[in-house]
C-alpha positions as CSV (number, residue, x, y, z in Angstrom):
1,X,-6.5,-15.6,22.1
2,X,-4.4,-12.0,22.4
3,X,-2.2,-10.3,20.0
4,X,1.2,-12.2,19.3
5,X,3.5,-9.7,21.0
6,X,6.7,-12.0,20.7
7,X,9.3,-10.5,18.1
8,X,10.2,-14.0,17.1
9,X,7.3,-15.6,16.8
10,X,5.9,-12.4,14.9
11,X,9.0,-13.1,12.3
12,X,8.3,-16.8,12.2
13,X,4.6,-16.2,11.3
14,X,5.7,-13.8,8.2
15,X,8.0,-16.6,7.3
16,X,5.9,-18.9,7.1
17,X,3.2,-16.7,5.0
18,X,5.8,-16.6,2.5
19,X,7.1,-20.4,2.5
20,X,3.4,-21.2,2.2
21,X,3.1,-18.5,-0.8
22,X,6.5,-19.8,-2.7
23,X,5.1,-23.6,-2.0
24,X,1.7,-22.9,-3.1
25,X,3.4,-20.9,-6.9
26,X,5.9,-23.4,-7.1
27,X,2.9,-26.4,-7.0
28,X,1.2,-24.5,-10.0
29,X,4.3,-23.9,-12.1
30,X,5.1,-27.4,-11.6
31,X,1.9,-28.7,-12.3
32,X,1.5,-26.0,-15.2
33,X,5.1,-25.2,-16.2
34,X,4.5,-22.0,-18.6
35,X,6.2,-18.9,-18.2
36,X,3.3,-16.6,-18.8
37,X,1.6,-18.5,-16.1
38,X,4.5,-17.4,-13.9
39,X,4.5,-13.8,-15.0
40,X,0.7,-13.7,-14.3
41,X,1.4,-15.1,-10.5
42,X,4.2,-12.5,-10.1
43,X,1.9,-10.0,-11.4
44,X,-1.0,-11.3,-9.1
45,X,0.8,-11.1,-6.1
46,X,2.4,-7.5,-6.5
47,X,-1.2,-6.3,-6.9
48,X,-2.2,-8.0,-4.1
49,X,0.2,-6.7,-1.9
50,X,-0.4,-3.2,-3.1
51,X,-3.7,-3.7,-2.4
52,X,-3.0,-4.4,1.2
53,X,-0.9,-1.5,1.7
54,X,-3.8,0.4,0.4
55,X,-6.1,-0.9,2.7
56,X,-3.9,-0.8,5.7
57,X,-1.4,2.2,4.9
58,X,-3.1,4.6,2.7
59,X,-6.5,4.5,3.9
60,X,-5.1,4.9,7.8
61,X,-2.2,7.6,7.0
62,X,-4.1,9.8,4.1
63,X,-7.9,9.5,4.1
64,X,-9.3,8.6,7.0
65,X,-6.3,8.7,10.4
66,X,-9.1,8.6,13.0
67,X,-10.2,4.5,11.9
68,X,-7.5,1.8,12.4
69,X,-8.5,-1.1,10.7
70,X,-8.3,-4.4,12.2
71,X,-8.7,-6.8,9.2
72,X,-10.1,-7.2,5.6
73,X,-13.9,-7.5,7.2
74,X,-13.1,-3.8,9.3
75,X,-12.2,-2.7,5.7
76,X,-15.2,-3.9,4.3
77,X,-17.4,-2.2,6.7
78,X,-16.0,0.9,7.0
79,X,-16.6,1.3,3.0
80,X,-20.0,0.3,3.7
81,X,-20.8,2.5,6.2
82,X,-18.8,5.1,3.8
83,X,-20.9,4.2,1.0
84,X,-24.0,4.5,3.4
85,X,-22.7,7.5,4.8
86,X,-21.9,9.4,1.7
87,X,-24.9,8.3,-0.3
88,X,-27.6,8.1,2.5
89,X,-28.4,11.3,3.3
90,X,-30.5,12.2,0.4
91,X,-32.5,8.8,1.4
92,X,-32.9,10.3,5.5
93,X,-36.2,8.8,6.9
94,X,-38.3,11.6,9.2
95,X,-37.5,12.2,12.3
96,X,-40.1,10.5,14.6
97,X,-42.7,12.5,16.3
């Protein structure tokens, strides 16, 4: 399956992210009506979406332009091979002879 290139249906997707988001925290509060509990879902889902822009903004604009990440799993492997990268070359096997 390709890349949704439709404006519309790209608009209808997003909406239905957040219908499925205000569904799923309006299910808990009812469930568990306590407004700490909604304070700590607010809170929950501003750091998430910070987090996102991190991954997908700030890492792509500010440290790193060259990699354009695809997903959370591209994310994942880039800091792993970052990690590897940045802490592997003290560990460098021989060359071979």
């Amino acid at each position: 399956m390709g890349d949704i290139k439709s404006p519309k249906l790209l608009y209808f997707k997003g909406f239905l992210f957040f219908a499925m988001g205000v569904l799923a925290a309006g299910i808990v509060l009812l469930l568990y009506p306590d407004w700490r509990l909604a304070i700590l879902l607010g809170v929950m889902v501003w750091a998430f979406a910070r987090a996102y822009y991190f991954v997908f903004y700030v890492i792509e604009h500010y440290i790193d332009p060259e990699f354009k990440f695809a997903g959370l799993v591209d994310f994942g492997k880039y800091v792993l091979k970052r990690r590897y990268r940045d802490t592997g070359s003290n560990h460098r096997k021989p060359p071979d002879e």
